[in-house]
C-alpha positions, 0 to 999 in steps of 0.5 A: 583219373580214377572213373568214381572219382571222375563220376563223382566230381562231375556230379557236384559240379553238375549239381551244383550248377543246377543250384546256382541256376534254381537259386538266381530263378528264385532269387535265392542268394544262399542257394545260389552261393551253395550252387557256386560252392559245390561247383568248385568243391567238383572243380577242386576234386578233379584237380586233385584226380588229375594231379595224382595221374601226372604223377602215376605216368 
């Protein structure tokens, strides 16, 4: 996995995580679904990274 992409996707889910968490706090659904939303978008692009090394090797 290339490290930008790697950063980049540990980054959302760590953001997105700190949403959910601020969102269920406040009693805030929305933020608490984009929190859960920019989770999976990090999960969803590592994925993707680690997909394209299996077929590097």
């Amino acid at each position: 996995m290339s490290g930008k992409e790697k950063t980049k996707a540990k980054a959302e889910q760590v953001r997105g995580k700190a949403k959910e968490a601020a969102g269920r706090v406040v009693g805030n659904e929305s933020l608490t679904a984009k929190g859960r939303a920019e989770q999976v978008k990090g999960d969803a692009r590592q994925a993707k990274e680690k997909t394209k090394d299996m077929f590097k090797h």
